[in-house]
N, C-alpha and C positions, 0 to 999 in steps of 0.2 A: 504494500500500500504506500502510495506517494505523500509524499509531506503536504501539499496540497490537497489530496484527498482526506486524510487526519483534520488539516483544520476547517477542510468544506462541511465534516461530518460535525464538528465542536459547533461551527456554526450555527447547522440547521439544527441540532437540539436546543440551541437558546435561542431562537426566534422564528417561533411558531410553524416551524415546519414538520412535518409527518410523513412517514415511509411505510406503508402498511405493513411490506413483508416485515419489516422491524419489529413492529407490532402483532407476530404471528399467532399468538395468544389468543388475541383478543378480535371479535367479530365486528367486520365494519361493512357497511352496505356504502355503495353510492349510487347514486339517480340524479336524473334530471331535475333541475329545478320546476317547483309545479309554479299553475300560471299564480297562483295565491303567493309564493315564494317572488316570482317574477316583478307582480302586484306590488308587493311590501316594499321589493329593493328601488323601485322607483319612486314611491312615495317617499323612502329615505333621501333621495337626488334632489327633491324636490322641496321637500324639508331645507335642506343646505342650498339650493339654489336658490331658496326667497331668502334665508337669512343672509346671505351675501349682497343678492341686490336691494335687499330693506336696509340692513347699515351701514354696505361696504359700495355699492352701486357700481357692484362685478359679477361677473358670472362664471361658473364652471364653461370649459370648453372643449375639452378632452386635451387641452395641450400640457405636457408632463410640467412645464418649468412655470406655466402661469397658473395652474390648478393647485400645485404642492403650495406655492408662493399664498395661493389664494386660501389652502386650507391652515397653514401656519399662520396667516393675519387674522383669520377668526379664531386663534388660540390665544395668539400675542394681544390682543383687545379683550381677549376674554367674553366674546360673543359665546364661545363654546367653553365652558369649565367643567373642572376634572369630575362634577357630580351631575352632569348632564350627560347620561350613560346612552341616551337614545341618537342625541346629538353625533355625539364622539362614535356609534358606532356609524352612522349611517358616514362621518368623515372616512371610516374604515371602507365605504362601499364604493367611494371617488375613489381611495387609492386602490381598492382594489380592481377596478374600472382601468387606471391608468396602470398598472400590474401586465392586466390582460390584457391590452392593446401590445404592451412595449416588449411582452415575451410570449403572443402567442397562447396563452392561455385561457380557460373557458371556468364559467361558475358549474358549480355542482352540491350538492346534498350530502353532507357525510355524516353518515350515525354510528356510532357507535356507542358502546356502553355508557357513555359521559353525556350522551344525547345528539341532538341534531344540529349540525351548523354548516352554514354556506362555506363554501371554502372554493380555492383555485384552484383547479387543476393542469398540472404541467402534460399537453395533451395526452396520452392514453396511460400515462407514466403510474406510479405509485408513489409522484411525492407532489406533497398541497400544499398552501400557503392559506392562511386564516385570518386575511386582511383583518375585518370586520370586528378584531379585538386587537388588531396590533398599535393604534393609539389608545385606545380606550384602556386598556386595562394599563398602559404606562400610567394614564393623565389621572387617572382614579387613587394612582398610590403616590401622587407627586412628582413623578418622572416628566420632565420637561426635555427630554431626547427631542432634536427638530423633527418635521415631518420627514424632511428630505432624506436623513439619516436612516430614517425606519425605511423608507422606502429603496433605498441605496441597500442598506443590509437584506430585504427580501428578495431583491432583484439578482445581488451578488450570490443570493444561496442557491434559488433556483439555476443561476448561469451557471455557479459551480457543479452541481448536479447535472451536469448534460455532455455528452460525450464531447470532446474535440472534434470538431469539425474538420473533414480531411477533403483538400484540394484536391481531382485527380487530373 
């Protein structure tokens, strides 16, 4: 095992990443998101797209560097605070939004024993990313980590998780 594969692995166990086979124990289903799932996650976009243009008179746009910028000024102003658990996650739904655009990835359903949560999937792969708690549960214990940070750290795990690309 390579020095870089050791610390891609340290990585994804401290930022919300999951490997099923890892987990070979324990029984995990995944599925499609239902349209009720689908439903929620938009009304979460939209949630944060009126509080943006109500105090900040900006909008989400799906562009990586004006969207992170745009969800860290609704932190930095404290529109969204660490006990506004609804808020903070639906900010988990943008970045997981800008996740899946920038790596290809798709929402999905994962349950397991611990219950049901939206999570990313690295296309047909066995490893997720679980945006949708990765500001929220910082902001709730006082971690003020940038957004851009969190999203740099998930983006570097899933990149390190993926074979080398070979020119032929």
């Amino acid at each position: 095992m390579t020095i870089r594969k050791i610390i891609g692995m340290a990585l994804l166990l401290c930022a919300g990443w999951v490997s099923v086979p890892g987990l070979a124990e324990e029984a995990v289903a995944i599925s499609e998101p239902s349209k009720l799932d689908l439903q929620y996650m938009e009304q979460q976009r939209q949630l944060l797209q009126e509080l943006a243009a109500n105090n900040l008179g900006r909008q989400f746009s799906g562009d990586r560097e004006r969207d992170l910028d745009l969800l860290q000024t609704l932190l930095d102003r404290q529109l969204v605070r660490g006990d506004q658990v609804r808020e903070l996650q639906a900010m988990g739904v943008i970045m997981g939004d800008l996740l899946a655009a920038d790596l290809g990835m798709h929402w999905v359903i994962y349950e397991d024993r611990q219950g049901r949560s939206r999570a990313l999937r690295d296309h047909d792969s066995d490893n997720y990313l679980f945006p949708i708690t990765m500001i929220a549960r910082r902001r709730e214990v006082g971690n003020e980590t940038p957004v851009v940070e969190i999203y740099r750290k998930a983006y570097d795990i899933i990149d390190a998780s993926r074979p080398p690309e070979r020119f032929e």
